[in-house]
C-alpha positions as CSV (number, residue, x, y, z in Angstrom):
1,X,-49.6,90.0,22.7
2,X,-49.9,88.5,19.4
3,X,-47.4,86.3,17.9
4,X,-47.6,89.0,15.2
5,X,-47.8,92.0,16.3
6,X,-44.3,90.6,19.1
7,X,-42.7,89.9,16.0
8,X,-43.6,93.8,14.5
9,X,-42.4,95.4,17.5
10,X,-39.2,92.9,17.8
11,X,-38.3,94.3,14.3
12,X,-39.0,98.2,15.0
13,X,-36.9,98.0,18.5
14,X,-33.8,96.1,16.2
15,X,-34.6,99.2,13.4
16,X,-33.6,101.8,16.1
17,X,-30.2,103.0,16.9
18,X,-29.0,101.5,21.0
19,X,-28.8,105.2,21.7
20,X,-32.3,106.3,20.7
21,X,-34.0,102.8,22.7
22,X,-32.1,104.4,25.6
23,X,-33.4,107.4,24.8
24,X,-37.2,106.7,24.2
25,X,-36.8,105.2,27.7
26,X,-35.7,108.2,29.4
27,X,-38.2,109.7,28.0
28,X,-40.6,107.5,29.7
29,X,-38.8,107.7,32.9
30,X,-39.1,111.5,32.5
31,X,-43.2,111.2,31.6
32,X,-43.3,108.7,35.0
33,X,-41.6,111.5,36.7
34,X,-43.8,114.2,35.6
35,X,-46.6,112.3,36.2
36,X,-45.3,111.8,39.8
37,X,-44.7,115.2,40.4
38,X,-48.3,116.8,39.3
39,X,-49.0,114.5,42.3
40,X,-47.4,117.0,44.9
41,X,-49.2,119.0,47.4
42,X,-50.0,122.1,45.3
43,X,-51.2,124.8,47.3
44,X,-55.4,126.4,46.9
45,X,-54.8,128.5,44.3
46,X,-52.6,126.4,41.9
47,X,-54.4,123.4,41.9
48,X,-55.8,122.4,38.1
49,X,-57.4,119.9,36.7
50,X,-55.2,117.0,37.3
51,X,-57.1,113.8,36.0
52,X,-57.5,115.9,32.3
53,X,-53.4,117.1,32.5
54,X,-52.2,113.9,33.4
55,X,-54.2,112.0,30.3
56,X,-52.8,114.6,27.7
57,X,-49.6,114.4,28.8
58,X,-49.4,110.7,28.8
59,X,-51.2,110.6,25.3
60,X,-48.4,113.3,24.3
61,X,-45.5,110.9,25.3
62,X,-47.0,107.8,24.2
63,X,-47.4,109.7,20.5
64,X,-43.8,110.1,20.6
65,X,-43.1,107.1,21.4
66,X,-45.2,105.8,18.3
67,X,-43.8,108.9,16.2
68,X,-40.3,106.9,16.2
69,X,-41.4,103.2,16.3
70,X,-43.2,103.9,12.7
71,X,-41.2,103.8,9.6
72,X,-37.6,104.6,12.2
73,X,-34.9,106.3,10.2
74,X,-32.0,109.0,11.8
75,X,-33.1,112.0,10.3
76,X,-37.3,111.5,10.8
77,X,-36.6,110.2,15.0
78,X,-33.4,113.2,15.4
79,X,-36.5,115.4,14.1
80,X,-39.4,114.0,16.2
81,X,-37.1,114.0,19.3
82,X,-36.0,117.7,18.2
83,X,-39.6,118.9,18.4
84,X,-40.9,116.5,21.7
85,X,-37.7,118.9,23.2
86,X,-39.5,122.0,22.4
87,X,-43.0,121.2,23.2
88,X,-41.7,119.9,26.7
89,X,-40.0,123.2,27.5
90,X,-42.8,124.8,26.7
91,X,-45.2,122.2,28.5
92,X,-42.8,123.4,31.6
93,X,-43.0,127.0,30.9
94,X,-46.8,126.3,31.2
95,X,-46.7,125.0,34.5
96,X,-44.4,127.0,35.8
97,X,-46.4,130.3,35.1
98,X,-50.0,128.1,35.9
99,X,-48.9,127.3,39.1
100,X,-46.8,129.9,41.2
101,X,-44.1,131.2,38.9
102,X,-40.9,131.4,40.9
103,X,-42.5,129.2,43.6
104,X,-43.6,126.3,41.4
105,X,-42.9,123.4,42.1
106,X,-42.6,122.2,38.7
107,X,-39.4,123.7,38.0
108,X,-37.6,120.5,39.2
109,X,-38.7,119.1,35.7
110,X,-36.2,120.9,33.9
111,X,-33.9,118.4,35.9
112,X,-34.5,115.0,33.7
113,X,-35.6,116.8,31.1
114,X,-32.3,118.9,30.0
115,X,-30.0,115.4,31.9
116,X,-32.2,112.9,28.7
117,X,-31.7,115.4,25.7
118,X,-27.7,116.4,27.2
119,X,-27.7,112.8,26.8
120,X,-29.1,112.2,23.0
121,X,-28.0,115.5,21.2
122,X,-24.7,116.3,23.5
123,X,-23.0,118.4,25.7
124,X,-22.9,121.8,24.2
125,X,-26.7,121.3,23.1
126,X,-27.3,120.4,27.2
127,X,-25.4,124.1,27.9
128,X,-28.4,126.0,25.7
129,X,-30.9,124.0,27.0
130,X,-29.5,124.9,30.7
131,X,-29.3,128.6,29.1
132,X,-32.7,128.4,27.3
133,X,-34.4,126.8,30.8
134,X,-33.0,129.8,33.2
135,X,-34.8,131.8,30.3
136,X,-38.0,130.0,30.8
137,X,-37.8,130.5,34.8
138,X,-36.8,133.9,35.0
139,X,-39.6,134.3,32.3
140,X,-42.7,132.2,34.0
141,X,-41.4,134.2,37.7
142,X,-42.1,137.8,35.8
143,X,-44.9,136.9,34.5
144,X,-46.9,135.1,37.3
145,X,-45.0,136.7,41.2
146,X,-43.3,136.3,42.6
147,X,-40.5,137.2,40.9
148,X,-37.7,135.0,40.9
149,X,-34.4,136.7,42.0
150,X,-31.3,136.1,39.4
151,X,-29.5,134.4,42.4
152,X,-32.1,132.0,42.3
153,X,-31.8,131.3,38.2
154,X,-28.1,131.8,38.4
155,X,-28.6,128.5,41.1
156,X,-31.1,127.0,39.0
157,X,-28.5,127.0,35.4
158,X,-26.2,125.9,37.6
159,X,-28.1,122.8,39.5
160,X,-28.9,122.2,35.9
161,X,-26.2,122.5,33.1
162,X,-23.9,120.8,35.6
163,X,-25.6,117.7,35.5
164,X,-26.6,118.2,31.8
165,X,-23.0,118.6,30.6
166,X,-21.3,115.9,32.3
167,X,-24.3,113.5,30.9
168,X,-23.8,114.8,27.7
169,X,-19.4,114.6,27.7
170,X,-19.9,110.8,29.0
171,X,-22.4,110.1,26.1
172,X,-20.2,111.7,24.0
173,X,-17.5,109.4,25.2
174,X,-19.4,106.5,25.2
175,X,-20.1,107.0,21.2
176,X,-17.0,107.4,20.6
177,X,-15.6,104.5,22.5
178,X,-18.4,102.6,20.2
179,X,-17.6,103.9,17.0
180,X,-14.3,102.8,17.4
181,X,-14.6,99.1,18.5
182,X,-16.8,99.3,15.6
183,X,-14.1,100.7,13.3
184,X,-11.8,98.2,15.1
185,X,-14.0,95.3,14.5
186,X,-14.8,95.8,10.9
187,X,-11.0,96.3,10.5
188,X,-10.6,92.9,12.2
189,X,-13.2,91.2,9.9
190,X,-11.3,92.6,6.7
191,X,-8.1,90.8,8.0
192,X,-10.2,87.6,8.5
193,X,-11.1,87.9,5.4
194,X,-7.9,88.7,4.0
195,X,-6.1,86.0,5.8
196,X,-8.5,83.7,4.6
197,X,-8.6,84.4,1.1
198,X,-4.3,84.3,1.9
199,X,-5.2,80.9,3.5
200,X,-7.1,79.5,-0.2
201,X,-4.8,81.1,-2.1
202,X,-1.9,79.4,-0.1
203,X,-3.8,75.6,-0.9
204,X,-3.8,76.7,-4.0
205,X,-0.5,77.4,-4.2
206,X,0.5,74.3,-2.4
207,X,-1.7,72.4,-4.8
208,X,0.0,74.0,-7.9
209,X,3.3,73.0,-6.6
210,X,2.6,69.6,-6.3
211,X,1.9,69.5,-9.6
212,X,4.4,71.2,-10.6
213,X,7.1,68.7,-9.0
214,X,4.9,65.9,-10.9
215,X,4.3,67.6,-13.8
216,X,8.6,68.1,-13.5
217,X,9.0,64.0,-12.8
218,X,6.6,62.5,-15.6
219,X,8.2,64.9,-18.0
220,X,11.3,63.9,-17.2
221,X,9.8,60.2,-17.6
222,X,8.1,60.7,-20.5
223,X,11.1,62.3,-22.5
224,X,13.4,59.4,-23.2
225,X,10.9,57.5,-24.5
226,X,9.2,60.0,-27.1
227,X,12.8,60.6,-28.1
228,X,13.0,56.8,-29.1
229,X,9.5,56.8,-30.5
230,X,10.7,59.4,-32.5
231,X,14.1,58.0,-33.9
232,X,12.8,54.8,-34.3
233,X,9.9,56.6,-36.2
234,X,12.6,58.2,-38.5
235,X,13.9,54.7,-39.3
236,X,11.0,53.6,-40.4
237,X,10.3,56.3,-42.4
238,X,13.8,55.9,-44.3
239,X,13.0,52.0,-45.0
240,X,9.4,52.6,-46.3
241,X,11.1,55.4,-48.1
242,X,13.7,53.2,-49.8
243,X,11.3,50.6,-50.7
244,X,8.2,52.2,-52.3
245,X,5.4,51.3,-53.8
246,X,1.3,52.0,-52.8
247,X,1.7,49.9,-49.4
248,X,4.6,51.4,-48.6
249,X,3.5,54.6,-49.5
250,X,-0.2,54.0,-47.1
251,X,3.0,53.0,-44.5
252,X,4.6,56.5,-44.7
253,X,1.3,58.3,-44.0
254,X,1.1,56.2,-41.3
255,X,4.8,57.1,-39.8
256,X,4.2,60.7,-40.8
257,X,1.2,60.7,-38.5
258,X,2.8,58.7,-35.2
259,X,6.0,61.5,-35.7
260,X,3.3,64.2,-35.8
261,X,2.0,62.7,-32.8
262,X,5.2,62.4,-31.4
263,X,5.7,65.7,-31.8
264,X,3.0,67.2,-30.5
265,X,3.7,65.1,-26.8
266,X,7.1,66.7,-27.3
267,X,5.4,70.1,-27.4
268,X,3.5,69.3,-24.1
269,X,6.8,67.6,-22.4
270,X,8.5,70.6,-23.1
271,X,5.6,73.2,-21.5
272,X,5.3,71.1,-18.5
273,X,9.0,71.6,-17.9
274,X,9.0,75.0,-18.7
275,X,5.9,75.7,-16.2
276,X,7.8,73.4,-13.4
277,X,10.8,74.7,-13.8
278,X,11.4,78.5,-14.6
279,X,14.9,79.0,-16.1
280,X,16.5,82.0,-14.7
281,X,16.9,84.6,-17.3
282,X,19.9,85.5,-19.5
283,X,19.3,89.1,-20.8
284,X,21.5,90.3,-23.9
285,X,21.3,93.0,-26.2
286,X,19.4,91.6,-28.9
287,X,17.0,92.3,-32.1
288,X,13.3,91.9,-31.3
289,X,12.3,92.2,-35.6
290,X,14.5,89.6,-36.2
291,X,13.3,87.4,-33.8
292,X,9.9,88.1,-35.0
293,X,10.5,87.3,-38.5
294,X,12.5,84.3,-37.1
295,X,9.7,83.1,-35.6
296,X,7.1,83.8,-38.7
297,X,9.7,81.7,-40.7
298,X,9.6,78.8,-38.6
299,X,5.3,78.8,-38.6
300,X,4.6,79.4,-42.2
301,X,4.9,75.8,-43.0
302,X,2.5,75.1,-40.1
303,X,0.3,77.6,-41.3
304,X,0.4,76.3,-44.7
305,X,-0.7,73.0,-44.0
306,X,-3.4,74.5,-42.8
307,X,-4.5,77.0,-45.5
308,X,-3.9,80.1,-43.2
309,X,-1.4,83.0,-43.8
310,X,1.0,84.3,-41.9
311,X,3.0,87.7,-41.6
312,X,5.5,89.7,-40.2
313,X,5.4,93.5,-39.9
314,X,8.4,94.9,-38.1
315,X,9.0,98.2,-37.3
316,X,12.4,99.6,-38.1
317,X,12.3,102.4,-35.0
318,X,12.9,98.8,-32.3
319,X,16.6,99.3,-31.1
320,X,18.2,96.4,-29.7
321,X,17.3,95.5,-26.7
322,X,18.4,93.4,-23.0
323,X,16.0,90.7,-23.6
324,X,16.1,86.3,-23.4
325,X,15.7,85.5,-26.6
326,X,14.9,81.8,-25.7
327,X,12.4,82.8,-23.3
328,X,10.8,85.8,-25.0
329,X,10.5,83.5,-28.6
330,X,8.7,81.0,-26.3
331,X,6.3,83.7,-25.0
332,X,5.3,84.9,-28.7
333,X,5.4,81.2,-30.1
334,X,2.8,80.3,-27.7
335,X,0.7,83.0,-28.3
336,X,1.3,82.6,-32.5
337,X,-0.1,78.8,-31.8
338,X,-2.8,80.2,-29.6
339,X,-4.0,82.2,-32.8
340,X,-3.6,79.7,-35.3
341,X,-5.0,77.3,-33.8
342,X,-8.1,80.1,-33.6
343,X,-8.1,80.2,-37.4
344,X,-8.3,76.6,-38.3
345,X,-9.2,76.1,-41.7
346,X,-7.8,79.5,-43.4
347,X,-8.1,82.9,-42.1
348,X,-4.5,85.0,-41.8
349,X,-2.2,85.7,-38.8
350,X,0.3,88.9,-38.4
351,X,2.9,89.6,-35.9
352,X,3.9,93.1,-35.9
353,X,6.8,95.1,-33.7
354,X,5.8,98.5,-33.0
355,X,7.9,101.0,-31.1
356,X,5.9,103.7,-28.3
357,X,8.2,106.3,-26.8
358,X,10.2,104.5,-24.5
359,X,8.5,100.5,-25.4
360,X,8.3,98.3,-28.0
361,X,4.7,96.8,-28.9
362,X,4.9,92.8,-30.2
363,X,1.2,92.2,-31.5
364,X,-0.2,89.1,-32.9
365,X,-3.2,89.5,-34.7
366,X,-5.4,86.7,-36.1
367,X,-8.7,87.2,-37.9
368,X,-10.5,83.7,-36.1
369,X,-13.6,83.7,-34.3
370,X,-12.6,85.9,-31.1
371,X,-12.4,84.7,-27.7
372,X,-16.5,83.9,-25.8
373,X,-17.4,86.0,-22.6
374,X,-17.3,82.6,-20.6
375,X,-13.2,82.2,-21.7
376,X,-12.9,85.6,-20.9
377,X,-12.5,85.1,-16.9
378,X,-10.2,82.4,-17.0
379,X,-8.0,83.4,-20.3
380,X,-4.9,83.0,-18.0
381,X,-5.8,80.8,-15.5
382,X,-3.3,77.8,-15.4
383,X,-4.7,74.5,-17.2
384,X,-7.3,75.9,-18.4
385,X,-7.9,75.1,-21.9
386,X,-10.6,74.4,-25.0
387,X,-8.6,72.5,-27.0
388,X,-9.2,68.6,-26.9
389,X,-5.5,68.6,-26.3
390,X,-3.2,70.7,-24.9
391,X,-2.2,72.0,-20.9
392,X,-3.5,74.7,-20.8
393,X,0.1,76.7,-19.4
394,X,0.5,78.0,-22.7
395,X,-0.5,81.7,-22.0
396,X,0.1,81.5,-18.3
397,X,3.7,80.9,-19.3
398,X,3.6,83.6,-21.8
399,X,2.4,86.2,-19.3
400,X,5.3,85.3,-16.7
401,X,7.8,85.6,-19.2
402,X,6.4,89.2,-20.1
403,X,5.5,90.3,-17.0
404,X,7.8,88.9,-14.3
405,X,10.9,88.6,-16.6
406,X,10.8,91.2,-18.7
407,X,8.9,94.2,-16.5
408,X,6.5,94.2,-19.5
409,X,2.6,93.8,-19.8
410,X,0.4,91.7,-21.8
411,X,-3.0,93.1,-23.2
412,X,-5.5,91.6,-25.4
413,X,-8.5,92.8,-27.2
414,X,-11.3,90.4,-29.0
415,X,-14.1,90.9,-31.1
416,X,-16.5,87.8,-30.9
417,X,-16.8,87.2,-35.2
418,X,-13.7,89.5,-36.2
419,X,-10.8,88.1,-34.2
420,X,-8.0,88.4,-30.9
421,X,-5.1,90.9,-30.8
422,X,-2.3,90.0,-27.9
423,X,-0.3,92.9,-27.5
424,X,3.2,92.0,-25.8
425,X,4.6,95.6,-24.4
426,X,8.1,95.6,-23.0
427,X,10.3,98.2,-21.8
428,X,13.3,99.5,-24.1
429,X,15.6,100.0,-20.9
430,X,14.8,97.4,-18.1
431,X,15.6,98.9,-14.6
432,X,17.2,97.0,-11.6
433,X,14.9,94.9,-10.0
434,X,13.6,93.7,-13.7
């Protein structure tokens, strides 16, 4: 055979369901037995043309053969086996009333026949068949005498279905049995998976604690020095101060910039810690607008220095509410620097408290350039960050402190060329496990 036409036929078999290859292979067993049986002894007057039957018959079963080897799909072969069924009851039928009726040798087909398609189509499908093939007999015997007695079809559904059925319940079975190692299987698969997506996400974790505990140690390392830098900074700035003049006025510029500096390391010491090291939680009953305008207050000079605007809005509905104050300003002072850092040069920024049945909304709202589609996906991924400087824990932190410490949710909506809102919902009564 061709190394082409192998591979065709290696792909048409792999197309076909286990149970129909078995199937199209009883089916030649069956033809092979048929075949065998036109061989036997037939008496004078039933002989027929043997050469000519046993060529159409083997063309007949080699066309259903090709029937379900072209194209192969479950409802086109269920179909071509459905029909080959009918046609071979009737091909029996034939034979039996051709030659001898109720004597006829041929009858013995109905054997294989019903025990194959009991096999493919099932049990109760056999039990017709056995029903449909008594039929047939007791039909073929009337027709062409001698007549067969109902004893004799009564013995002949019952030689029959027997067989059939039992074929047909251990098929049955035997699908079943399949289905569910299959079901078992793919179950299995999904909890390899599963663990091994538990397994990355566990190095992951391992990884992120590791740097945690470093991020915790050069924090802690870095701190006493900046805090020098810093005083020493202010000293200088008080001597340059008290002197005067252009060079000493080039100086303070200078010392201005190295505390600004200084500051902003600060600002990263303190995030570092704060990612490393969670602090527990104090709740108290507390005022979420003044906070908020707190919080504006402290900005606006920020803001200012870089020609943007900044807001407040509260809304006078907000009770008081169990929150960390410390915590909770840090969450919505990192997402207030998020956004103006967004505006740069101008632009305006509002922070607005908004209460919704049973929450209170917090939404900062900056008109910058919105956030790219390739951000989008890692928005709160940890150290992740566009800036030239910065961590990159600045909204991971914020979403913990929402989320895991105050039961609450964080949202945000962006319009590429218009601008990001972060909307900070938390819940006016926090329950138990909050």
């Amino acid at each position: 055979m061709p190394t082409s036409a192998r591979r065709t036929w290696t792909v048409v078999v792999r197309l076909l369901e286990r149970d129909e290859r078995l199937f199209a292979f009883l089916l030649a067993v069956v033809m092979v037995g048929g075949l065998a049986t036109l061989g036997l002894a037939l008496r004078p007057r039933h002989r027929i043309d043997l050469p000519a039957l046993v060529f159409w018959f083997a063309m007949y079963k080699v066309g259903i053969l090709a029937l379900v080897s072209v194209n192969p799909s479950e409802q086109k072969t269920r179909a071509v086996f459905s029909g080959a069924l009918a046609v071979d009851m009737m091909l029996i039928f034939a034979l039996l009333y051709l030659t001898g009726g109720g004597d006829s040798l041929f009858v013995n087909l109905f054997y294989p026949l019903l025990a194959v398609n009991a096999y493919y189509f099932g049990r109760w499908v056999g039990l017709i068949l056995t029903m449909l093939a008594g039929l047939l007999y007791w039909a073929a015997a009337l027709l062409a005498p001698p007549e067969a007695a109902w004893t004799a079809v009564a013995i002949l559904m019952g030689l029959v279905g027997l067989p059939a059925f039992a074929v047909g319940h251990v098929a049955e079975r035997a699908r079943r049995a399949r289905a569910e190692v299959e079901r078992l299987n793919a179950e299995l698969t999904g909890s390899l998976t599963r663990l091994q997506a538990a397994q990355a996400d566990l190095l992951v974790a391992e990884r992120m604690a590791t740097v945690g505990r470093l991020s915790l140690k050069v924090a802690h390392e870095v701190r006493n020095p900046i805090a020098a830098i810093e005083l020493n900074a202010e000293l200088v700035n008080d001597l340059v101060t008290e002197r005067g003049g252009a060079d000493m006025e080039e100086a303070a510029t200078l010392v201005a910039a190295i505390r600004e500096q200084v500051n902003a390391l600060d600002a990263i010491t303190e995030e570092y810690l704060a990612f490393a090291r969670f602090p527990r939680p104090q709740y108290d009953e507390d005022s979420v607008n003044e906070m908020v305008a707190a919080l504006v207050e402290f900005v606006r000079p920020v803001a200012a220095r870089q020609g943007s605007a900044v807001e407040a809005t509260t809304d006078q509905a907000v009770p008081p509410m169990a929150i960390d104050r410390t915590l909770l300003r840090q969450a919505i002072l990192n997402l207030v620097k998020n956004g103006l850092e967004a505006l740069g040069r101008g632009g305006k920024l509002t922070v607005s408290t908004r209460r919704v049945d049973d929450h209170v909304e917090i939404a900062i709202r900056d008109t910058g350039p919105g956030i790219t589609p390739d951000v989008e996906q890692r928005l709160f991924e940890q150290f992740f960050t566009t800036k030239a400087q910065g961590t990159g824990l600045g909204l991971y932190i914020s979403r913990q402190i929402i989320e895991e410490q105050h039961g609450g949710t964080l949202r945000w909506e962006s319009t590429p060329g218009s601008g990001t809102t972060f909307t900070a919902t938390l819940p006016i009564k926090r329950t138990e496990d909050e």
